[in-house]
Structures are given as C-alpha cells and as structure tokens.
N, C-alpha and C positions, 0 to 999 in steps of 0.2 A: 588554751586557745586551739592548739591543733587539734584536740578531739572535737571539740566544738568543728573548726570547720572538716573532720572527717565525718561527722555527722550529719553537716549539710549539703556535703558532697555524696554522701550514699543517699542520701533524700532524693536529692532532686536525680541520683542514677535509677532511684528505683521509679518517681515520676516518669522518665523520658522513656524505662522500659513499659512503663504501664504504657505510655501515649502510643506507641512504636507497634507494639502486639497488634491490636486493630486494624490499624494502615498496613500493616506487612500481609496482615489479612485480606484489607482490600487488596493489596499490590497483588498478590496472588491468582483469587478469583481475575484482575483484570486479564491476568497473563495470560490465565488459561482463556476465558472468552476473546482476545487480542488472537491466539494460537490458532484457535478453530475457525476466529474470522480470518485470518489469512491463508490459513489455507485453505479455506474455500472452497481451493478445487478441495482440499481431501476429501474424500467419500464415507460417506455417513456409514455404518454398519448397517446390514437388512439383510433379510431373505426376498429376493426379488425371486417374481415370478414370471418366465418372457414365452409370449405365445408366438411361437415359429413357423415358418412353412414350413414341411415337412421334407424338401430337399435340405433346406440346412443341417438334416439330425447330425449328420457326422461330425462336420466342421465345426458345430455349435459346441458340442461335448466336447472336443480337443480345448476350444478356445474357452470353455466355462473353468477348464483345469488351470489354464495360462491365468485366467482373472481372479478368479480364485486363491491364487498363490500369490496373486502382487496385493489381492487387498482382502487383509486375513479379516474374518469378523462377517465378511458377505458371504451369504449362500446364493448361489445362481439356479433354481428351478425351471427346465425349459419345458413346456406342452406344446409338439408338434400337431400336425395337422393340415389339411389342406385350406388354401388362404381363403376361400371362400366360407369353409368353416370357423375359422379363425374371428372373421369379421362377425357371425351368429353370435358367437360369446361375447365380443368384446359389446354390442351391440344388447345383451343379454345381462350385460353389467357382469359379467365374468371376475373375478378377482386377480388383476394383476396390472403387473408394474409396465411392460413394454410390447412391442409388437412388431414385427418385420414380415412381410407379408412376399410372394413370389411375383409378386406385379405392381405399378404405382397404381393402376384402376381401382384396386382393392383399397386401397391404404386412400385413393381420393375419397372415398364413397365413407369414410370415417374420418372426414374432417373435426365432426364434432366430439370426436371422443378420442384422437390420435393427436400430441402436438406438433407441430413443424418437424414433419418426415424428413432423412436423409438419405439417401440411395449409398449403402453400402457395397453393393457389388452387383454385377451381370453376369448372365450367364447363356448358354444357347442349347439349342436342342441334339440330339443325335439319335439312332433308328436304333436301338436294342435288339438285338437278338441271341436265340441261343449259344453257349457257348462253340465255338468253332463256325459259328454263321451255317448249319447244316441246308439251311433254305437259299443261300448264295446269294442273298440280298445286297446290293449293290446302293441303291437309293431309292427314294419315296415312292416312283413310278410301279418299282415290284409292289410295295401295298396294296395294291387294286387288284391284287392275283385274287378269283375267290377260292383259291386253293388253298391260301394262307390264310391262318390264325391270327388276327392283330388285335391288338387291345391299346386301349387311347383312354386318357383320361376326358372325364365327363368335360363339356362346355363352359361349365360355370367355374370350373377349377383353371388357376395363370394355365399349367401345362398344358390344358387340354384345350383353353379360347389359343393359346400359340399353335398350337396341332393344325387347328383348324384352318388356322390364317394360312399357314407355309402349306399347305394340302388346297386352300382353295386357292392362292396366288400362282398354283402349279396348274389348277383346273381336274384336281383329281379325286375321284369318288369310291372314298374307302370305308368299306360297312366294315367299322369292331366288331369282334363279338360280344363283346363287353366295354362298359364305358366306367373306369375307376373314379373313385372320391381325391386320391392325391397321386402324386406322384410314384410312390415308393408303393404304393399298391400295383401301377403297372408293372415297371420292373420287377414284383414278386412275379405276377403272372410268366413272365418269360422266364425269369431263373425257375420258377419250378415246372415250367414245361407245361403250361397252362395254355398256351399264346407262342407263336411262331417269330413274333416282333412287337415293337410297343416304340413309342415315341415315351424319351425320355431327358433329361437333362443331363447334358456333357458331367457333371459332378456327379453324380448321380449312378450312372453306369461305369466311370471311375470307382463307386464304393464297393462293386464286385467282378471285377476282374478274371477271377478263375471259374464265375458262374453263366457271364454274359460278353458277348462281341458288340460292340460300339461302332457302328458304319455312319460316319460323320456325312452333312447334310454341308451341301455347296454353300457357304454366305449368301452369294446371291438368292438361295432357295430358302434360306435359315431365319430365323428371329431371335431379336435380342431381347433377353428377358432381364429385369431391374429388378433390386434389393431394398426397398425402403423401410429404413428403422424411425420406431418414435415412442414417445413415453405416452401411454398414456394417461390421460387429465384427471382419470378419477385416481390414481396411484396411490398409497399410504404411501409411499415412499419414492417419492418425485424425487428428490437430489439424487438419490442412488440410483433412480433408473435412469435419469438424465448422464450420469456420471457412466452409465455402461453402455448407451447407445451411443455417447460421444466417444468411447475406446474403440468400439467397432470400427471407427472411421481411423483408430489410430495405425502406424505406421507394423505395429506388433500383429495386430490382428487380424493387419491388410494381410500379413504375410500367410497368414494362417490360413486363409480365404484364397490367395492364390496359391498353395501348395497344395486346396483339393479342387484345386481346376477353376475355381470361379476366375472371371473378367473384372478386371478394375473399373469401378462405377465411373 
C-alpha cells in the first residue's frame, strides 16, 4: 500500500512540476515587461544625436559626461552650430534625436518637426574684447569708433538678430568688418587678434578668460536670450530623447548650466 501511494504521490509531484514550468515562465516574462513598464521613466539605451547652438559647446560636453554616467548604455552625440544652421538640417530631414536652438524664433519657425520646446536657460550679451581691453572699451557707444575693428555675428544668427536690437534700441551705427555664421566664430576673431571687439555671449567669453576681456552691457541696454529644447518628431529614438531633453530641465543640469554663467530660464 505505501508504495502504491508513493507512487501516486511522485505522479501527481511530477504533474504539478510539469504544470508550474510554463506559468513560472509566463510569471517571469510578465515581470520583466511589468519592470520596464514601470519604470517608464527608465531610459531606453541609444545613441542620441542633439544638434546645438554652438554657445552651448562647453556646457554641453560637461553635462553629456554627467548623463552619460547616470544612464550607462546611452551615447550622447552633440553637432554644434549656429541656430539658424541648425534649423537648414533639421528642416533637411538631418538625422537626429533633439534640438536646442539660441533663440525661441528659431525653434517657433520648426513647429513642425520640433515637439513641445522647453526653455532651458537664458543668457545675455557682453562686448569682447582683447585680452587686457588694449582699445579701453567701456560700452557699446565706443563701437562706432571707425578706428575699431568689430566683428558681429551675421543677422540671421540669435547673437547677431540680439546685436542688432541692443545696437539699434541705443540708436548706434556700427559697420563689422566681418559678419560671422555663429557665435564662437566671433569670439575667435578677437582671441586671435582678428577684430578689436565682438559682441558676444556672457558664457561664452567666460570659456576664455586668459584670451579675452568681457565689458558687460547695462540691462537696461542688454537682451535676454532663451534656451529652447525639444525632441524632435522624426527621432528613432523618441523616449530617449524625450528622456534627455527632460533632464536638461533637471535640478543636476540646472546646476551645470549655471556654473558656466547661463540664467535660469
């Protein structure tokens, strides 16, 4: 009798493990899709590609190292450039995942290929010059020397439509000798002794300090320039670029953003 029922005691153990195998299997698969749907926010692995106004270059690379290291598995790609450039690619069907532009005019003018922008940060202008200010530039008014060398980004670029405003609201008529593609092209001009002075952006002239003097522009005389991020619609990789234009706005990256001089959007 007892072998008998140890024999239909190992029966029906080895039934309940046959039944159990399967379901442990779905149980599993559920967990892991349960996992990834909650966390939701986690961030998908990619290589995102983010085209930049070309003030950012600095602050972007610091902050690509910080994101970088919180979510292993993403590569961050950044292609700087002037925002007006910027918009020709995107516009161009360019291949990438997001876009932060030096002005909202730009980023409005690509509604249809940028989704719901958020203004990441502000920033303002200041008068560059060579290092030790040899020309003794004081404020915008000295520009109109035609004894001075200036250089201004072109009109269709944020720095340079800003130039123009804080220069006409002054009522002052300053011939460049040159009119740059992006920012970081003026400020070469005056680090290498190209150009006597250049309008450029407070972060910006902060990135070379031992090459260039920085003679800050009155508020009242000044403009405030906006930061707008967004994914854009055509992305392979929409969650992860959604997921890195909403860090920008995080509390980490704020910091990062004011430690090289930008203004809290």
């Amino acid at each position: 009798m007892s072998r008998v029922v140890t024999r239909r005691r190992t029966a029906a153990a080895l039934v309940t493990a046959a039944l159990l195998v399967p379901l442990a299997a779905c149980g599993n698969d559920t967990g892991k899709k349960d996992g990834a749907g909650k966390s939701g926010g986690s961030v998908p692995k990619a290589d995102l590609t983010v085209l930049a106004a070309s003030s950012l270059t600095d602050v972007f690379n610091k902050a690509k190292a910080v994101y970088e290291k919180e979510h292993p598995g993403t590569k961050v790609t950044f292609s700087f450039a002037g925002s007006q450039e910027l918009a020709a690619q995107v516009r161009e069907g360019t291949p990438a995942d997001a876009l932060v532009t030096a002005d909202t005019k730009t980023m409005d003018g690509l509604k249809a290929d940028a989704a719901d922008p958020t203004v990441i940060a502000k920033n303002r202008l200041v008068i560059a010059t060579g290092h030790g200010n040899p020309k003794k530039i004081t404020g915008l008014k000295n520009l109109t020397d035609s004894k001075l060398k200036v250089v201004l980004a072109a009109p269709e670029v944020p720095v340079g439509r800003y130039s123009k405003k804080v220069l006409d609201a002054q009522k002052l008529n300053v011939k460049p000798v040159s009119q740059e593609a992006n920012v970081r092209a003026v400020l070469s001009k005056v680090e290498l002794g190209e150009a006597d002075a250049g309008i450029v952006y407070k972060t910006d002239a902060q990135t070379a300090p031992n090459k260039i003097d920085a003679v800050d522009i009155p508020d009242a005389q000044n403009a405030v320039a906006s930061y707008p991020a967004a994914t854009l619609k055509y992305s392979e990789h929409a969650k992860a670029a959604a997921a890195f234009v909403k860090w920008l706005s995080s509390p980490e990256a704020q910091k990062i953003l004011r430690d090289a001089g930008f203004m809290k959007p």
